[in-house]
C-alpha positions as MATLAB code, in Angstrom:
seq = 'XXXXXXXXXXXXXXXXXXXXXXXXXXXXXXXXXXXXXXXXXXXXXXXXXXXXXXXXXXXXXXXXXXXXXXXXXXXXXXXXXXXXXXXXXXXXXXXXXXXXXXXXXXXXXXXXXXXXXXXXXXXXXXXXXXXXXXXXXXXXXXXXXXXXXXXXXXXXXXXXXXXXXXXXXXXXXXXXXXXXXXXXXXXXXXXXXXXXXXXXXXXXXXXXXXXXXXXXXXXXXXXXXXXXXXXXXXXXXXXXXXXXXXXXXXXXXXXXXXXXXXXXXXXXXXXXXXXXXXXXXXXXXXXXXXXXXXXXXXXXXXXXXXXXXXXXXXXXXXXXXXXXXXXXXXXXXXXXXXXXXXXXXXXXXXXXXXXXXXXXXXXXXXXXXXXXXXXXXXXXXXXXXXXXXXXXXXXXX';
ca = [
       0.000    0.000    0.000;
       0.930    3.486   -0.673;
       1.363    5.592    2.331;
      -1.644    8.404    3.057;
      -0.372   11.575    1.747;
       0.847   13.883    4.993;
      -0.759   17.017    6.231;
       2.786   18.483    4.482;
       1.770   17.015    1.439;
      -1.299   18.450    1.240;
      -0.109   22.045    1.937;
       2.681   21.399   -1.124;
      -0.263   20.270   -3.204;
      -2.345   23.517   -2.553;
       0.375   25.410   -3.233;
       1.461   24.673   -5.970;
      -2.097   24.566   -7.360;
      -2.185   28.431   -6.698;
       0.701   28.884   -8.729;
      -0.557   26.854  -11.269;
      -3.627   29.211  -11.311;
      -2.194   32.254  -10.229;
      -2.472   34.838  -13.631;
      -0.407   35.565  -15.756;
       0.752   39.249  -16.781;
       0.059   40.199  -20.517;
       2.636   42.451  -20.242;
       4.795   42.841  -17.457;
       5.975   46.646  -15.973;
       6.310   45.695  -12.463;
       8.466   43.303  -12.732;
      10.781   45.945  -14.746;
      10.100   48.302  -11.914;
      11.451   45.610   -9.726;
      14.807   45.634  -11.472;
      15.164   48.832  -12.393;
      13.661   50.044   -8.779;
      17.021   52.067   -7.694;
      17.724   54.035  -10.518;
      14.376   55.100  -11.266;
      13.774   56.170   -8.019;
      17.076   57.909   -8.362;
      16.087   59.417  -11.773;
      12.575   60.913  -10.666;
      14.029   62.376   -7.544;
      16.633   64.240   -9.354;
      13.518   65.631  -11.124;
      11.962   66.790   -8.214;
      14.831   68.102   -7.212;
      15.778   70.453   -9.915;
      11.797   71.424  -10.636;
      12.138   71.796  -13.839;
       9.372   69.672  -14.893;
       8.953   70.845  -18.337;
      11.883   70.863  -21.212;
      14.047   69.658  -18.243;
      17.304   68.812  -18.912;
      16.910   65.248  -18.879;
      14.372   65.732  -22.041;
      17.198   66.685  -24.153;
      19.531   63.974  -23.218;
      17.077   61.493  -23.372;
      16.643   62.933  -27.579;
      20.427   62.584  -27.747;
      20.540   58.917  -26.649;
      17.835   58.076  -28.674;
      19.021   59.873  -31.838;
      22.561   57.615  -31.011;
      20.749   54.719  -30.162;
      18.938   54.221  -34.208;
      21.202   56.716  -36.114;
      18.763   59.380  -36.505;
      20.323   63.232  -37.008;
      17.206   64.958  -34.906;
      15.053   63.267  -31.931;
      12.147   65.602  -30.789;
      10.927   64.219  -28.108;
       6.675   64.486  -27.795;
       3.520   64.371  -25.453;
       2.379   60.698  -27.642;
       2.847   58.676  -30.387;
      -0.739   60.515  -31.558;
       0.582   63.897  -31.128;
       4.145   62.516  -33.168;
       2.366   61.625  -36.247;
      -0.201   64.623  -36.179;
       2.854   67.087  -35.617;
       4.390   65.880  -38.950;
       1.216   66.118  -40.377;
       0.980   69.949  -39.780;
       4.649   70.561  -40.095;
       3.893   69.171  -43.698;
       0.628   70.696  -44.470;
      -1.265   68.154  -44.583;
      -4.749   69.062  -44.900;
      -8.327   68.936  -46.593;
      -8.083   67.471  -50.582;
      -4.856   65.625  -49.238;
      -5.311   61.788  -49.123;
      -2.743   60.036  -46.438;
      -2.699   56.114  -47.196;
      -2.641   53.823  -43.690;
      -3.071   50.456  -43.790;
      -6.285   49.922  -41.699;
      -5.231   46.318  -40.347;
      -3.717   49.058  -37.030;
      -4.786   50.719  -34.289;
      -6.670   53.914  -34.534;
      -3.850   56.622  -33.726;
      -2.102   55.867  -37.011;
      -5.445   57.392  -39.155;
      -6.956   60.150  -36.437;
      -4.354   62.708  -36.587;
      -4.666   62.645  -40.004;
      -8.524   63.211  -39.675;
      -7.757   65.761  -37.392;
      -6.224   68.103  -40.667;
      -9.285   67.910  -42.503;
      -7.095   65.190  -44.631;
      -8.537   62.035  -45.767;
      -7.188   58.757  -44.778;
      -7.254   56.051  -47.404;
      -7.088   52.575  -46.259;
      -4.998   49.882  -47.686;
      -4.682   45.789  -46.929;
      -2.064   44.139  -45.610;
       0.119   41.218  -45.775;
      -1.226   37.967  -44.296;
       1.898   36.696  -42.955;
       3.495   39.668  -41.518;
       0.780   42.027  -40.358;
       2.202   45.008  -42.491;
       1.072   47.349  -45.122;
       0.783   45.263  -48.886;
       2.985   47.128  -51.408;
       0.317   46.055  -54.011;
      -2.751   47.543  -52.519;
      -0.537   50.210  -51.713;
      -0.329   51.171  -55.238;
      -4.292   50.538  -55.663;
      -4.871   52.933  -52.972;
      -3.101   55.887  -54.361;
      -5.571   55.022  -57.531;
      -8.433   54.925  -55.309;
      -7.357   58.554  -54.160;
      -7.065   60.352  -57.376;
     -10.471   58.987  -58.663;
     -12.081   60.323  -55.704;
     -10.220   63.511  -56.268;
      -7.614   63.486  -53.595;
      -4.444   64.328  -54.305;
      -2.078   61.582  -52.328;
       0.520   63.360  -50.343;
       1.413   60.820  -47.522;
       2.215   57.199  -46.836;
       1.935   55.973  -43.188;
       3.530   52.385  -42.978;
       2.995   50.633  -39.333;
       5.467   48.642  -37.905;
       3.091   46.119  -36.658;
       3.347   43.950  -33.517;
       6.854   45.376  -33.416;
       8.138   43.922  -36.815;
       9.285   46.552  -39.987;
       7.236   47.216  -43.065;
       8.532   46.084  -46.172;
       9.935   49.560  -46.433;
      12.087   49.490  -49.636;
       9.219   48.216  -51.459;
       6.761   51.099  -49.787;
       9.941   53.900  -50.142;
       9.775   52.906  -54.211;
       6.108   53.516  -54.660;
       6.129   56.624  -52.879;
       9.100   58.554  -54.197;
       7.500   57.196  -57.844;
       4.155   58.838  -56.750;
       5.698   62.077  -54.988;
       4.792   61.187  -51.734;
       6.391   61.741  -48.593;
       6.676   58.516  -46.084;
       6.079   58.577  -42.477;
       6.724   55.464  -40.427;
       4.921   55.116  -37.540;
       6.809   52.579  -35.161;
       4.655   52.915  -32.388;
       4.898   49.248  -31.550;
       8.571   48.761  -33.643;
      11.047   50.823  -31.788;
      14.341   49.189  -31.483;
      13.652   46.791  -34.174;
      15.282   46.393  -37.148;
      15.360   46.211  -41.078;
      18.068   44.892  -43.448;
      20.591   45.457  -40.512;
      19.395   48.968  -40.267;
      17.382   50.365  -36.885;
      13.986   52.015  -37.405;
      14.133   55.449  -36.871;
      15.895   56.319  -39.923;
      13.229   55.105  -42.820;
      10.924   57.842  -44.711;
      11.092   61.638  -44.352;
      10.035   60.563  -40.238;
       9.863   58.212  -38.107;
       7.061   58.578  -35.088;
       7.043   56.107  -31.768;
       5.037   55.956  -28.825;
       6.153   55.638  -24.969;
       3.211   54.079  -23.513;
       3.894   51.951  -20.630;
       2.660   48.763  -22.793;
       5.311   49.534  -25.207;
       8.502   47.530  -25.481;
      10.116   51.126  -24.532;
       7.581   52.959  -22.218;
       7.357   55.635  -19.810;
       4.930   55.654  -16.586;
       2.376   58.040  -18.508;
       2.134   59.153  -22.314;
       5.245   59.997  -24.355;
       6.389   59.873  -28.127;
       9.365   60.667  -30.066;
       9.824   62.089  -33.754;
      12.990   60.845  -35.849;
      14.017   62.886  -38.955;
      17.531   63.857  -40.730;
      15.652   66.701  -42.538;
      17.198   69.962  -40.688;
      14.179   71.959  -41.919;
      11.148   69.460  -40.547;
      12.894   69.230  -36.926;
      12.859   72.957  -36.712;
       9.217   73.352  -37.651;
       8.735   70.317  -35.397;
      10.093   71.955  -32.204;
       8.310   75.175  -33.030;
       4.697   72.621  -33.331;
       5.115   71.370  -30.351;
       5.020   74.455  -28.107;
       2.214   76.312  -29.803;
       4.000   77.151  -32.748;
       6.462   79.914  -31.064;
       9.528   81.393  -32.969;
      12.346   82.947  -31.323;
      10.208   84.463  -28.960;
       7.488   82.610  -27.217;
       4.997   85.598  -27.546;
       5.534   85.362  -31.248;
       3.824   82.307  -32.438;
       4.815   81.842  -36.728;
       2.544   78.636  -37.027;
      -0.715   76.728  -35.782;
       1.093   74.262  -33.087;
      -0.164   72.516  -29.766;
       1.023   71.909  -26.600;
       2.667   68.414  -27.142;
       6.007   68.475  -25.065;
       7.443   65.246  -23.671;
       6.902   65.923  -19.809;
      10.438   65.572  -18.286;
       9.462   62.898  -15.390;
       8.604   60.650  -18.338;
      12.532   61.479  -20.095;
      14.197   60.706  -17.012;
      12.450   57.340  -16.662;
      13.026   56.476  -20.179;
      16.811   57.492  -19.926;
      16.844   54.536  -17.168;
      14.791   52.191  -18.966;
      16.816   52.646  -22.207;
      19.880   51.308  -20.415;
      18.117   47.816  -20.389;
      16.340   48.263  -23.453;
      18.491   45.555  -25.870;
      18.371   43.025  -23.032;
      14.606   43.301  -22.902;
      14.703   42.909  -26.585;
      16.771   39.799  -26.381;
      14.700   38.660  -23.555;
      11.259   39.177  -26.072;
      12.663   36.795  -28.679;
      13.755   34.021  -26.878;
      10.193   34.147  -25.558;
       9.034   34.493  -29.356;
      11.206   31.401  -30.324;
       9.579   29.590  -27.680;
       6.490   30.249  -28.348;
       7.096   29.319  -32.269;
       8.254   25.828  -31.194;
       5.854   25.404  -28.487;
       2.706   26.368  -31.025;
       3.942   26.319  -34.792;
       1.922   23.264  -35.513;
      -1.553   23.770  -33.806;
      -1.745   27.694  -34.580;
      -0.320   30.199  -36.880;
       2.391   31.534  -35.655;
       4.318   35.179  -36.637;
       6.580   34.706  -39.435;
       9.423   37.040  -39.637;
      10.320   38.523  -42.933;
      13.968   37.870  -44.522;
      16.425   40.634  -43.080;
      14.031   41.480  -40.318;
      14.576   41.633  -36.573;
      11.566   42.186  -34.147;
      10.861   44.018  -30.655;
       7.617   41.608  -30.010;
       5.135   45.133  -29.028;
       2.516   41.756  -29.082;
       2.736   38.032  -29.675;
      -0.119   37.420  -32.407;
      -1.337   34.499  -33.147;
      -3.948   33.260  -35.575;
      -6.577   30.770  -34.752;
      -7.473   27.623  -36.803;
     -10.684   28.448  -39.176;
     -13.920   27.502  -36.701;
     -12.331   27.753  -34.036;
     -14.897   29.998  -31.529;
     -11.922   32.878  -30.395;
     -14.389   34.193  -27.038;
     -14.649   30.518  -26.328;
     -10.669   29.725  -26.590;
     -10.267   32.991  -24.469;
     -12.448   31.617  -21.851;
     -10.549   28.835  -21.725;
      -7.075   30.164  -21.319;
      -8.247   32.798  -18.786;
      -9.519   30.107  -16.637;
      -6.084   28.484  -16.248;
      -5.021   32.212  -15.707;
      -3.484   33.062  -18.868;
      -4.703   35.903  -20.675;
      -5.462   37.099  -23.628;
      -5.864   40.405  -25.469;
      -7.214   40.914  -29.576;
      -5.553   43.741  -31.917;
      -7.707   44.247  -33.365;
     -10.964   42.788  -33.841;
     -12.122   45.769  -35.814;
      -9.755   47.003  -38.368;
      -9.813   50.889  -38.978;
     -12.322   50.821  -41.896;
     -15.094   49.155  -39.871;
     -15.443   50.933  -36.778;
     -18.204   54.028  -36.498;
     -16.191   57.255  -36.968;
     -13.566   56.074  -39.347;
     -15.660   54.054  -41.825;
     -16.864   56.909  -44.126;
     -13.432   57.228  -45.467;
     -11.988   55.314  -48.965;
     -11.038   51.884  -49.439;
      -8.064   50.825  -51.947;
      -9.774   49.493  -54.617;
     -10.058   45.434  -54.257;
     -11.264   45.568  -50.640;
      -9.446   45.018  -47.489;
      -9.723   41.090  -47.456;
      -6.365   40.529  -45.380;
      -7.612   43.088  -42.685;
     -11.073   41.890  -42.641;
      -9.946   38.184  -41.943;
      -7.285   39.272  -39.314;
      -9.629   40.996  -36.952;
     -11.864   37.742  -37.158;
      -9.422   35.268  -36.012;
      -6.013   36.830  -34.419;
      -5.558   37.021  -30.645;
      -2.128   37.902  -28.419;
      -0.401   35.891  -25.781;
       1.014   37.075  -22.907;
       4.681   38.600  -24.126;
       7.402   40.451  -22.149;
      10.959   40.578  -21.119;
      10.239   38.555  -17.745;
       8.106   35.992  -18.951;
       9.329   32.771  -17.410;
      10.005   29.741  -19.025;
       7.976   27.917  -16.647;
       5.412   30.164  -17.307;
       5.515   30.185  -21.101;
       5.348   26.171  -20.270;
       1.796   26.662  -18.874;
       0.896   28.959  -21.947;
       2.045   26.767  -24.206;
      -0.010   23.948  -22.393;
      -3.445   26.417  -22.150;
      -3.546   27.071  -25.742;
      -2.862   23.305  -26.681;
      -5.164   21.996  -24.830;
      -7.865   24.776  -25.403;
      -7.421   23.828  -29.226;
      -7.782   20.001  -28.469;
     -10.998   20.251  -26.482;
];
């Protein structure tokens, strides 16, 4: 006969239960806190220190680390990633009879600044495999444009899920259409593409700093990369009301969108780690491809490309009931988020706006069956284990 399991036993059992069930983070901050804990306390108290809490000085070192960190000539450091793309937008003049092309397969911040000018985002599909803006319907958007009149001045390609465009390819259509390219690598910062960091693509490069981002602040923060001398001027003017040399003298329409220095000093800490996160995010990816690769779709890197892993997107096998496999992994404590189960073009106040011409069938099918997995620097392997295990055996029941 066995022996009766002790008291002990029992308490070992329960225990590790609870951590079986104990949740999971999506996306992990406090454990970052955790490490960083010293220096960012150190780094916030300097701030409050010196009281200089806006255009500190840690605002314009944090631009200069940046700027060495991807290879860009001029960082100007911003209040969002929303505010980044819309001050490019009015440094440009970009407004009403101006079409801006987005792919629509994104989340909403890439098309409402352009909205916001009176300009008219045109929506384009996207690449099955890789999340990011098609080349091809690309092309048939700026055709879609000019037969409804508007003349194409833009091109916003979205580093998706944190993994490049194919920018060469989008970089060739615009400068053969005359139109300027903004990247917006909200969710791509730090990756990179054909050996070369984003940051440096297009006329700009936008980013965001929220705290879900693989580089984020404790509040809202962006960035704006350009080598054009000219734009970064008119940029720094835009983003304090539009002031020239004297701040009672406003030459343009601008807005308040300074990066608050709190947010710079935190970053400045944060970016000290920032490739060993990075390195941390794909090992998790890897695992996750092995782990998954033949029960779900998993995120297929393009040739030349490296990724920061913003998200770890998966697709679902066709039938499969996505709220129902959701359930499922939440109930073993593992959750689960969906970018995006509307794409731009079908939700209420963007829909009114153009569609490349042969529909948006990549985007459309994407919102129906993606969903993300828990993905970030401190994601254990033990953990990852029991994600791996959720989703298996979600699929299999």
């Amino acid at each position: 006969m066995s022996a009766s399991p002790t008291s002990q036993d029992n308490q070992q059992g329960a225990m590790n239960q609870h951590l079986r069930s104990e949740p999971i983070p999506l996306i992990d901050v406090g454990s970052q806190r955790r490490r960083l804990g010293a220096s960012l306390d150190a780094a916030v108290k300097r701030v409050l220190d010196h009281c200089q809490f806006v255009n500190g000085p840690e605002v314009a070192e944090l631009e200069k680390q940046l700027a060495a960190y991807c290879g860009a000539k001029h960082v100007i450091g911003c209040a969002s990633g929303t505010d980044a793309i819309l001050m490019v937008m009015m440094a440009m003049n970009v407004g009403p009879g101006d079409a801006v092309l987005c792919p629509s397969f994104t989340f909403i911040a890439t098309a409402s600044p352009v909205a916001r000018t009176g300009a008219t985002p045109v929506y384009v599909d996207v690449d099955e495999a890789t999340f990011n803006m098609s080349p091809e319907s690309l092309k048939r958007g700026i055709a879609t444009a000019r037969k409804a009149g508007l003349k194409p001045v833009a091109v916003i390609p979205v580093d998706l899920f944190g993994q490049p465009a194919d920018h060469d390819a989008i970089a060739e259509i615009a400068k053969a259409e005359g139109l300027f390219v903004l990247d917006d690598a909200a969710q791509g910062f730090g990756a990179s593409y054909k050996g070369r960091k984003l940051g440096t693509f297009g006329l700009a490069t936008a980013t965001s700093f929220f705290p879900a981002k693989p580089l984020g602040c404790f509040g809202d923060g962006g960035a704006i990369f350009t080598d054009d001398d000219e734009l970064a001027a008119k940029l720094r003017s835009i983003r304090v009301h539009g002031q020239g040399v004297d701040k009672y003298d406003n030459v343009r329409l601008g807005l308040t969108g300074r990066l608050d220095t709190m947010q710079a000093a935190v970053l400045i800490e944060k970016l000290k780690i920032f490739d060993d996160e990075i390195a941390a995010r794909n090992r998790v990816a890897e695992r996750y491809a092995r782990g998954l690769s033949n029960v779900v779709t998993v995120p297929r890197l393009a040739p030349g490309n490296t990724s920061v892993w913003a998200q770890y997107t998966i697709r679902l096998p066709e039938g499969t009931d996505r709220d129902g496999f959701a359930a499922a992994l939440k109930a073993q404590g593992v959750p689960t988020a969906i970018y995006y189960g509307k794409s731009m073009h079908q939700q209420t106040a963007y829909k009114q706006y153009p569609v490349a011409e042969g529909g948006l069938p990549a985007c459309e099918s994407l919102s129906q069956d993606v969903i993300s997995l828990p993905m970030h620097a401190y994601l254990t392997e033990a953990d990852q284990e029991r994600i791996i295990a959720a989703v298996r055996g979600a699929l299999s029941s």
